[in-house]
LUMKE-6229 format. One line per field, with one value per residue (C-alpha): residue number from 0; z, y, x; residue in one letter. Coordinates in nm, 3 decimals. Layout:
N
nr (NUM | ...) $
zz (Z | ...) $
yy (Y | ...) $
xx (X | ...) $
rest (A | ...) $
***
This chain:
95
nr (0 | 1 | 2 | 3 | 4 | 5 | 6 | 7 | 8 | 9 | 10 | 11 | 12 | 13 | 14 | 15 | 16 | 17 | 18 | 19 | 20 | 21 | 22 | 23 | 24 | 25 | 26 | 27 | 28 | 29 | 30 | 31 | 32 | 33 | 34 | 35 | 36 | 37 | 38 | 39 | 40 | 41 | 42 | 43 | 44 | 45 | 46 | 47 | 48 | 49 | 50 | 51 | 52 | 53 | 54 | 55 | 56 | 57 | 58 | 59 | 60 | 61 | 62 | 63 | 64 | 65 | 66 | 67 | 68 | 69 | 70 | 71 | 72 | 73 | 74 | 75 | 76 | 77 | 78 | 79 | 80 | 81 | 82 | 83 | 84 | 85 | 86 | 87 | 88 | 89 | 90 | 91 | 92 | 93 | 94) $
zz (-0.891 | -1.084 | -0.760 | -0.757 | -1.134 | -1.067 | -0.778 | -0.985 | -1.270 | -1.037 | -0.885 | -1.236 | -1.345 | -0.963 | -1.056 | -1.409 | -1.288 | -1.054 | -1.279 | -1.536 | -1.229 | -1.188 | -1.490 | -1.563 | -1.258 | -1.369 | -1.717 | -1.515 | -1.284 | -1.587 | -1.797 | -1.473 | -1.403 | -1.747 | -1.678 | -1.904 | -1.719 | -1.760 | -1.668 | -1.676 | -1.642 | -1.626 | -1.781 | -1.809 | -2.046 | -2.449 | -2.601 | -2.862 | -2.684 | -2.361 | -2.530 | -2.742 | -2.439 | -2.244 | -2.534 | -2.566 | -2.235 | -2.250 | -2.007 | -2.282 | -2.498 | -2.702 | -2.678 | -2.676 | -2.748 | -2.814 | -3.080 | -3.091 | -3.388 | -3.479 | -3.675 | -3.810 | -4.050 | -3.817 | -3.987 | -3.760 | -3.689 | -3.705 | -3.359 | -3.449 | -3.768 | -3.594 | -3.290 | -3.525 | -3.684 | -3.382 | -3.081 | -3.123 | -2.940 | -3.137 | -3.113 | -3.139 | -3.198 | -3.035 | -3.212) $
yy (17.970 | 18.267 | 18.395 | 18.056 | 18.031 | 18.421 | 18.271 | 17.992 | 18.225 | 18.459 | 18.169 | 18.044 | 18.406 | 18.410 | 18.075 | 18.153 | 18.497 | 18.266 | 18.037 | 18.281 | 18.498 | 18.189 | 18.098 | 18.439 | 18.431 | 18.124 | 18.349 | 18.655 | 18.454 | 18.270 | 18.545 | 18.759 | 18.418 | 18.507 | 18.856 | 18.973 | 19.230 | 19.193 | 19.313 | 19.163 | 19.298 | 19.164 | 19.440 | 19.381 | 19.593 | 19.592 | 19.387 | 19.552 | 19.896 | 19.756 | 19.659 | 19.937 | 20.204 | 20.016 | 19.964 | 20.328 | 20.432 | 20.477 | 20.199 | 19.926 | 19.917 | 19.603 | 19.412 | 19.017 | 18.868 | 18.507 | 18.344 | 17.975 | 17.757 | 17.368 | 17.434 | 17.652 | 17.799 | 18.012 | 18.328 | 18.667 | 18.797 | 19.098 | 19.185 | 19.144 | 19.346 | 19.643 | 19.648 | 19.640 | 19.924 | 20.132 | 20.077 | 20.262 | 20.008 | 19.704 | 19.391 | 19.037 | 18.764 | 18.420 | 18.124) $
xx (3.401 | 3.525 | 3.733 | 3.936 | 4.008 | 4.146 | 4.353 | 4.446 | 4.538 | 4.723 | 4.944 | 5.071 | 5.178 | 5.341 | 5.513 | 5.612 | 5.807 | 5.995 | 6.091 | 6.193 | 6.407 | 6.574 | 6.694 | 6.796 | 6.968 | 7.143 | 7.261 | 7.347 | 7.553 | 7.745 | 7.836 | 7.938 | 8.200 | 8.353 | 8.412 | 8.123 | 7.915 | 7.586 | 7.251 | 6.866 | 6.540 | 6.205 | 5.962 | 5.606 | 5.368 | 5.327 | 5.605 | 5.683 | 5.631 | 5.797 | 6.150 | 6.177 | 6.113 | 6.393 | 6.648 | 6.623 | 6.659 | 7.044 | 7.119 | 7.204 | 7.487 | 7.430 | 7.040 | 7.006 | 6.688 | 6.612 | 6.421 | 6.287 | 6.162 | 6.225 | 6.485 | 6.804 | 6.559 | 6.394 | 6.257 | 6.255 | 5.912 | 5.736 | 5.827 | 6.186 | 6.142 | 5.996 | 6.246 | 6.524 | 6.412 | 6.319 | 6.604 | 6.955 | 7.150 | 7.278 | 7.062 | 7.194 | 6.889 | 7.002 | 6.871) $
rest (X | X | X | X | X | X | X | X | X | X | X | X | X | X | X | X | X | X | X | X | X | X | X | X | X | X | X | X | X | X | X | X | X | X | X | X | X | X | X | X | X | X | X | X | X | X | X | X | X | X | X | X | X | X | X | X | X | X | X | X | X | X | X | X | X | X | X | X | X | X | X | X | X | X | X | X | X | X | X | X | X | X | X | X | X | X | X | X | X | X | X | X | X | X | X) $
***
């Protein structure tokens, strides 16, 4: 039983990562129409540790990261609040 709720488990990370490559697929190919160049990456680890590592790593000039909430009152988080103070490159937050 425990073997097919690990397969189980494995398939919806498997299915999540494509959907996700997909769509950023979908951004990359959009802002690339427009002449903006533009980069993603998918990295896996400690999110707060994870972003901060590869904001630093001198391939990014300027960071986008989204946020979500139910309305325009959205505060930023803690993760947020600790980024900001940790990368050197610029970081926009998109609501």
């Amino acid at each position: 039983m425990c073997d097919r709720i690990m397969d189980h488990e494995k398939q919806i990370w498997r299915d999540m990562k494509k959907s996700i490559n997909e769509e950023m697929a979908g951004m990359l190919h959009h802002c690339n129409s427009m002449d903006v160049p533009c980069t993603t990456k998918i990295v896996e680890g400690d999110r707060k540790e994870a972003i901060v590592e590869e904001a630093n790593s001198g391939e990014y000039d300027l960071v986008v990261m989204g946020a979500y909430g139910r309305d325009a009152k959205t505060e930023i988080g803690s993760l947020f609040t600790a980024i900001i103070r940790e990368i050197t490159p610029p970081l926009i937050i998109v609501h």
